[in-house]
C-alpha positions as CSV (number, residue, x, y, z in Angstrom):
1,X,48.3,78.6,248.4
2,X,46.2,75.3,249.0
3,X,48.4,72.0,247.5
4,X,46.8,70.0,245.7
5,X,45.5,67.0,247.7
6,X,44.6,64.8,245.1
7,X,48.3,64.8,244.1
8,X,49.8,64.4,246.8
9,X,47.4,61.1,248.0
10,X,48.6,59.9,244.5
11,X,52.3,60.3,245.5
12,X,51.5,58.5,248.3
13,X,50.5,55.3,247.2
14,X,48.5,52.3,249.1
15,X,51.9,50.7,250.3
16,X,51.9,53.2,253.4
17,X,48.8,51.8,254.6
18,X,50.9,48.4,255.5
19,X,52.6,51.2,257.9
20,X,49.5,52.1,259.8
21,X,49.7,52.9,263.4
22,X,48.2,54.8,266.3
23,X,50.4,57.7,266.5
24,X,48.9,61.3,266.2
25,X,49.6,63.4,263.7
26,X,52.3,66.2,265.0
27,X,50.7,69.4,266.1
28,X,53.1,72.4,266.8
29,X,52.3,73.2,270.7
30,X,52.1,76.8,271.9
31,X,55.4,78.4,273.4
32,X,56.1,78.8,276.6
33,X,56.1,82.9,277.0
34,X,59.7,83.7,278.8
35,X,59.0,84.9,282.8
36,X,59.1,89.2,281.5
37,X,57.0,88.4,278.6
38,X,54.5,91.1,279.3
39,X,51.2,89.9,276.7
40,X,50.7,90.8,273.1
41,X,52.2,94.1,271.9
42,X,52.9,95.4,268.2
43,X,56.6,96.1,266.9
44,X,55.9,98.5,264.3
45,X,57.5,98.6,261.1
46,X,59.6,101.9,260.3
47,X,57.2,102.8,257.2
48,X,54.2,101.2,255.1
49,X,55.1,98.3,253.2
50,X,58.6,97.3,255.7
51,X,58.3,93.9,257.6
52,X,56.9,94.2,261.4
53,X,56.1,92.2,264.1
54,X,53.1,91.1,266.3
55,X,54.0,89.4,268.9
56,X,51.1,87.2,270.5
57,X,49.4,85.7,273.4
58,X,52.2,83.2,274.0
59,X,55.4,85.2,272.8
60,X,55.3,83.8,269.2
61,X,56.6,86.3,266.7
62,X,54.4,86.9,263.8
63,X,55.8,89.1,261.0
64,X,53.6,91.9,259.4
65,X,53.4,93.9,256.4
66,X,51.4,96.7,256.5
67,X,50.0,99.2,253.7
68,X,48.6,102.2,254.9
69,X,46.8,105.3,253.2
70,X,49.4,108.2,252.3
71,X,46.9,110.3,253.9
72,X,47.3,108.6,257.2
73,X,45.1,106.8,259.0
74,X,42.0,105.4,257.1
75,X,38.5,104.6,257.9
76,X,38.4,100.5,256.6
77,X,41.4,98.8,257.9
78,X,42.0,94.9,256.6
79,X,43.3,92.1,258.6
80,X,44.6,89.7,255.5
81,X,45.5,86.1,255.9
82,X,47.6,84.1,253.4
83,X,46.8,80.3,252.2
84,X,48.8,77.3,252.8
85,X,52.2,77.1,252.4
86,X,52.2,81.0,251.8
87,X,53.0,84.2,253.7
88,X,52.4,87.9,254.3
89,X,53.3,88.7,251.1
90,X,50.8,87.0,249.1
91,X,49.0,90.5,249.7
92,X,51.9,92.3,247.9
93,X,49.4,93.5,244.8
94,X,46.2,94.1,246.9
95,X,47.5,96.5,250.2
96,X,49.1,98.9,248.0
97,X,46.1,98.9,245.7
98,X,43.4,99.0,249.0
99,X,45.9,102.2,250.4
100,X,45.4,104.3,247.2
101,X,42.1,103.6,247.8
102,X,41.6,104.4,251.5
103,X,42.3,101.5,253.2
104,X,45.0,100.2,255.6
105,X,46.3,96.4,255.3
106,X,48.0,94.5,257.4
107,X,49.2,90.8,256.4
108,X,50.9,88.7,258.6
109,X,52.2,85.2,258.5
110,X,50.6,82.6,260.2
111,X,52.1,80.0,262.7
112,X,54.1,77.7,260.8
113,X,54.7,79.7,257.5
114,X,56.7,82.6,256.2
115,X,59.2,83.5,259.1
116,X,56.5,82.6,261.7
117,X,57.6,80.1,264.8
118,X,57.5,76.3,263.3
119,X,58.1,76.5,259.5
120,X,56.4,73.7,258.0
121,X,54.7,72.5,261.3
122,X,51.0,72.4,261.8
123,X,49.9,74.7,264.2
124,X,46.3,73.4,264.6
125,X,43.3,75.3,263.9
126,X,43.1,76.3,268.2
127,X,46.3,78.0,267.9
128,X,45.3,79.9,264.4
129,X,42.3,81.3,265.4
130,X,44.0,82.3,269.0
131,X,46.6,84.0,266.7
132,X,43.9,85.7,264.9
133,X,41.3,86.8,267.7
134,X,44.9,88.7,269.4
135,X,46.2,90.2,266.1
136,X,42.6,91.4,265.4
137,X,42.8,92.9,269.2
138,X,46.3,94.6,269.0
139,X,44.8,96.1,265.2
140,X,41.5,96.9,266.8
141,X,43.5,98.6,270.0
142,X,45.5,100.8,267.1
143,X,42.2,101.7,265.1
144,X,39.5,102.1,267.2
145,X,37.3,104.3,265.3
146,X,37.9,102.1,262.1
147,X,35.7,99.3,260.5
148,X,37.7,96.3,260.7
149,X,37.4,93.6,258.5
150,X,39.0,89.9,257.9
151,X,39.9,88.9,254.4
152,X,41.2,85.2,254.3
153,X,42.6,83.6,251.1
154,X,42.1,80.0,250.5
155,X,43.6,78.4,253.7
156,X,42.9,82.0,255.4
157,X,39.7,81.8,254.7
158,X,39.4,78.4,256.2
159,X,41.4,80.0,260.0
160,X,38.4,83.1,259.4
161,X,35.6,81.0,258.8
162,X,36.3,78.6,261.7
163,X,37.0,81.6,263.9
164,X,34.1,83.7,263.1
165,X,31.9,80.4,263.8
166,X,33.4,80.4,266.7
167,X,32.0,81.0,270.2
168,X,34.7,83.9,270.5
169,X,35.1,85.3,267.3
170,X,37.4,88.1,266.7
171,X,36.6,91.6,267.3
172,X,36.0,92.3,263.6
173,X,33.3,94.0,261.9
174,X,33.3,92.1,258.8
175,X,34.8,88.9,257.1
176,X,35.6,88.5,253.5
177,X,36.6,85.0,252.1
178,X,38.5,84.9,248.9
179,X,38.0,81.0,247.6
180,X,37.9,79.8,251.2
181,X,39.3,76.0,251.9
182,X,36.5,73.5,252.0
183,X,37.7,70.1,250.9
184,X,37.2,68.9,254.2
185,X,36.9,64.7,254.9
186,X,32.9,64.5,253.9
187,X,34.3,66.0,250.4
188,X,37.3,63.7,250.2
189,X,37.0,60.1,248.8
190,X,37.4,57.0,250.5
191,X,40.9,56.5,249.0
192,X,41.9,59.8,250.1
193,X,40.5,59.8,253.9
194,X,42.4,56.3,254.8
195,X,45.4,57.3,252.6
196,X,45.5,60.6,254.4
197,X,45.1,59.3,257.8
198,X,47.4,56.2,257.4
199,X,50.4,58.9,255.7
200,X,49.6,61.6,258.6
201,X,50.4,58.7,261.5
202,X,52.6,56.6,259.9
203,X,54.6,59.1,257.6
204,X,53.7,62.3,259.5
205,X,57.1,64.1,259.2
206,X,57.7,62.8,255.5
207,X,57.4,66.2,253.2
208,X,56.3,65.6,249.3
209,X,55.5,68.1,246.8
210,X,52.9,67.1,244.1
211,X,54.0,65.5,241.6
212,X,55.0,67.1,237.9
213,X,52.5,65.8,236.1
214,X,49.9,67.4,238.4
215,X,51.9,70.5,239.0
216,X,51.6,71.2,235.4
217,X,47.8,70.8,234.8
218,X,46.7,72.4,237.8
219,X,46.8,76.6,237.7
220,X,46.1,78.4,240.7
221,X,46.0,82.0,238.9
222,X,46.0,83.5,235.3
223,X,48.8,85.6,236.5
224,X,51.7,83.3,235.1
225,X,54.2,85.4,236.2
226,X,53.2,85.9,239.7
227,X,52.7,82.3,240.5
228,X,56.7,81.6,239.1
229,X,57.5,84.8,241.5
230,X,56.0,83.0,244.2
231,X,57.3,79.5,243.4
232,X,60.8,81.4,243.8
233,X,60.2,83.3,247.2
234,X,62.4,81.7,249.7
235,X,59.8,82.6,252.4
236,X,56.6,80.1,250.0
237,X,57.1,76.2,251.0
238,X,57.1,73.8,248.6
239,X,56.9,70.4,249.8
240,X,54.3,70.0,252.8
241,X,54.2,67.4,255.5
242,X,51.6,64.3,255.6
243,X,50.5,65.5,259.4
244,X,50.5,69.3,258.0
245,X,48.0,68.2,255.0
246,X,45.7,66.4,257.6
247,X,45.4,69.3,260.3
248,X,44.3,71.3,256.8
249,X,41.6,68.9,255.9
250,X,40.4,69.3,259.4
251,X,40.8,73.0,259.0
252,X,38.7,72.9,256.0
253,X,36.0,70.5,257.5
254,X,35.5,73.1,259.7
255,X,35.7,75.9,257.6
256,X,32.4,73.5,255.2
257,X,30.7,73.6,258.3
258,X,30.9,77.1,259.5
259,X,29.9,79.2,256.3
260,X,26.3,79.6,257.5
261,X,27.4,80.6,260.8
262,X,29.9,83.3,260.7
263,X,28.7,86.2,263.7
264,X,29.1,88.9,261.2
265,X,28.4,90.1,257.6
266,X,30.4,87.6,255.3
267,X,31.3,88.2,251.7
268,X,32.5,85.1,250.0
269,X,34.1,85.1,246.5
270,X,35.3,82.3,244.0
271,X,36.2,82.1,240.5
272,X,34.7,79.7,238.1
273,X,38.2,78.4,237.1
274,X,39.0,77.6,240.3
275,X,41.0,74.3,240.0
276,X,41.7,74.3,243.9
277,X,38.8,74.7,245.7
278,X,37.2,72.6,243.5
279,X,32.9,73.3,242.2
280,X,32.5,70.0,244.3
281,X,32.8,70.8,247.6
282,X,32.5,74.5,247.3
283,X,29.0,73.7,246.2
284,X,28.5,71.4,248.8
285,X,29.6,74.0,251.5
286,X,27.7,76.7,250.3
287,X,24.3,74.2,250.4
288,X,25.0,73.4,254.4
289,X,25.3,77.3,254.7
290,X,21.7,77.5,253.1
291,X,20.1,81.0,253.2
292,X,22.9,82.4,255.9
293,X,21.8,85.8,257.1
294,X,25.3,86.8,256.9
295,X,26.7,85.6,254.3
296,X,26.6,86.8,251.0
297,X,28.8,85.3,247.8
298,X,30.0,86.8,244.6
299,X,30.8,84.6,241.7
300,X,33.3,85.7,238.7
301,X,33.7,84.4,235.4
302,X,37.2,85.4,234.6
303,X,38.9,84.2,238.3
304,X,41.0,81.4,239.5
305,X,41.5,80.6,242.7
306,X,44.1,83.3,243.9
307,X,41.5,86.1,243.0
308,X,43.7,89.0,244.6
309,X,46.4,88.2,242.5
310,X,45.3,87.1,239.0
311,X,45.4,89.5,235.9
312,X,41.5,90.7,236.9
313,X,42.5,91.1,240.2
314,X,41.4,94.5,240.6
315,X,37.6,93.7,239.8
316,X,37.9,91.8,243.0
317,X,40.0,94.5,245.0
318,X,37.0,97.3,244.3
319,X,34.4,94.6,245.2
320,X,36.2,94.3,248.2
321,X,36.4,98.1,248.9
322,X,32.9,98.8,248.0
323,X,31.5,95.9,250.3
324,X,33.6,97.7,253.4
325,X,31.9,100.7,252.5
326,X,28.7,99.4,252.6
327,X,27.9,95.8,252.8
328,X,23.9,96.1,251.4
329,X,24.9,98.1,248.3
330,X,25.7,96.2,244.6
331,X,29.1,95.4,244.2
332,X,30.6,97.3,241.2
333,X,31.3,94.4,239.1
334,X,27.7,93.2,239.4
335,X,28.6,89.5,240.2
336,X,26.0,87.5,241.1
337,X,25.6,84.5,243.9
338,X,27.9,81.5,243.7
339,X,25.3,78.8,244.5
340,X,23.2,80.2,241.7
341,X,25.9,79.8,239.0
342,X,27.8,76.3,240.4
343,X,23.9,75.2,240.2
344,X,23.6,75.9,236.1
């Protein structure tokens, strides 16, 4: 999921600004593809559910899960992206729900998380959305006939925004951003921007975890028991580097900036106790985006920020399904714009 910035600056402190310099903040490079490495090529799992691999443009190894229909190959296949600091399984509730339902998942976990190349490195948003425009290939390549879609969660959301704004956006039919990250710089405040930028050159490598006090107040679902599961899974990271949290606020200054521009039909949803992506910026996002042809939002009552895996989760899982099926149709839960409500 997205840390919590705000704590983190506050662990921080104004002594590291004595520190400054003009280093630049640590970006994991791409690897250097061995001389047989013959291009991108999918190491399928032995059955639905089992850790595979894609292995992509450079040789980097990114493990998969996949849920697919019982019935075999289905008609709406998902490309699912975790958040910060999280992995492929963050979409353990919603790919088995989406395969009753008709519709393959595949998760996989981004440069720098999970088992990915560079754990706890920033891979830069260049590399992310490389990693996604080839993963959405090698799935596209598999399911021709399908209608492919992106779903992104919080720091997901961010890499598909940014990609689909792109001027070579994945070969995707559709986008879907679950509380996308948008607390880029223009949201942060001054005490946060130079705090960040001093920490990320002067402290780059340093890793700090919010503190308790913060930790405590700040909920990221109202599924209690799956946020302690995930606090517990050796593959989540818990404390984050100063040059990692940076790269994300550029990552989600890009992701502000791009909502209006997406190249296919977006469906964006947030909950309105979200206490991550925060009304602020969110709202300040969506007002750039203005009347976006392709973008359309969905606002509920009863969510937090990790909507695919809080208690109402499946409200937003048959949204989800019904927009694949047909993106001009109500969605089942009724939910109305996000603008609209964070403007009341």
């Amino acid at each position: 999921m997205i840390v919590r910035l705000a704590g983190l600056f506050a662990a921080l402190g104004l002594g590291a600004l004595a520190l400054a310099s003009c280093a630049t903040p640590h970006v994991l490079p791409p690897l250097i593809p061995p001389p047989a490495f013959a291009g991108p090529v999918i190491l399928d799992p032995p059955r639905s559910g089992v850790p595979g691999t894609f292995v992509v443009q450079d040789g980097a190894r990114l493990p998969f899960l996949r849920w697919t229909p019982a019935e075999g190959q289905a008609d709406v296949v998902i490309v699912a992206l975790h958040g910060m600091n999280d992995h492929n399984a963050s979409f353990r509730l919603a790919g088995p729900w989406w395969a009753e339902h008709g519709i393959e998942t595949w998760s996989f976990d981004q440069r720098g998380f999970g088992q990915a190349p560079g754990r706890g490195l920033w891979a830069g948003e260049a590399t992310m959305t490389r990693d996604l425009r080839t993963v959405v290939a090698l799935v596209r390549a598999r399911r021709p006939h399908a209608t492919l879609a992106v779903v992104g969660e919080s720091m997901g959301g961010s890499v598909a925004a940014a990609a689909f704004a792109s001027d070579t956006p994945p070969d995707a039919d559709r986008v879907v951003l679950l509380a996308p990250g948008v607390w880029g710089w223009s949201s942060q405040t001054p005490l946060n921007r130079a705090s960040l930028w001093v920490a990320a050159r002067a402290l780059g490598d340093l890793s700090v975890q919010p503190p308790d006090f913060i930790a405590r107040h700040i909920l990221a679902s109202s599924n209690l028991l799956e946020l302690v599961r995930n606090g517990r899974d050796p593959d989540s990271i818990l404390s984050t580097r100063f040059d990692t949290l940076s790269g994300l606020v550029d990552l989600m200054e890009t992701a502000s900036n791009s909502l209006g521009r997406t190249r296919v039909p977006t469906l964006l949803m947030y909950g309105a106790n979200d206490q991550v992506v925060e009304p602020g910026p969110m709202r300040r996002a969506l007002r750039r985006a203005g009347e976006a042809p392709n973008l359309r939002t969905a606002w509920y009552p009863r969510g937090w920020h990790l909507l695919n895996r809080d208690l109402d989760a499946e409200v937003v899982y048959r949204d989800v399904a019904a927009w694949l099926a047909d993106r001009d149709a109500p969605l089942p839960s009724g939910a109305t714009p996000v603008l609209q409500n964070l403007e009341n």
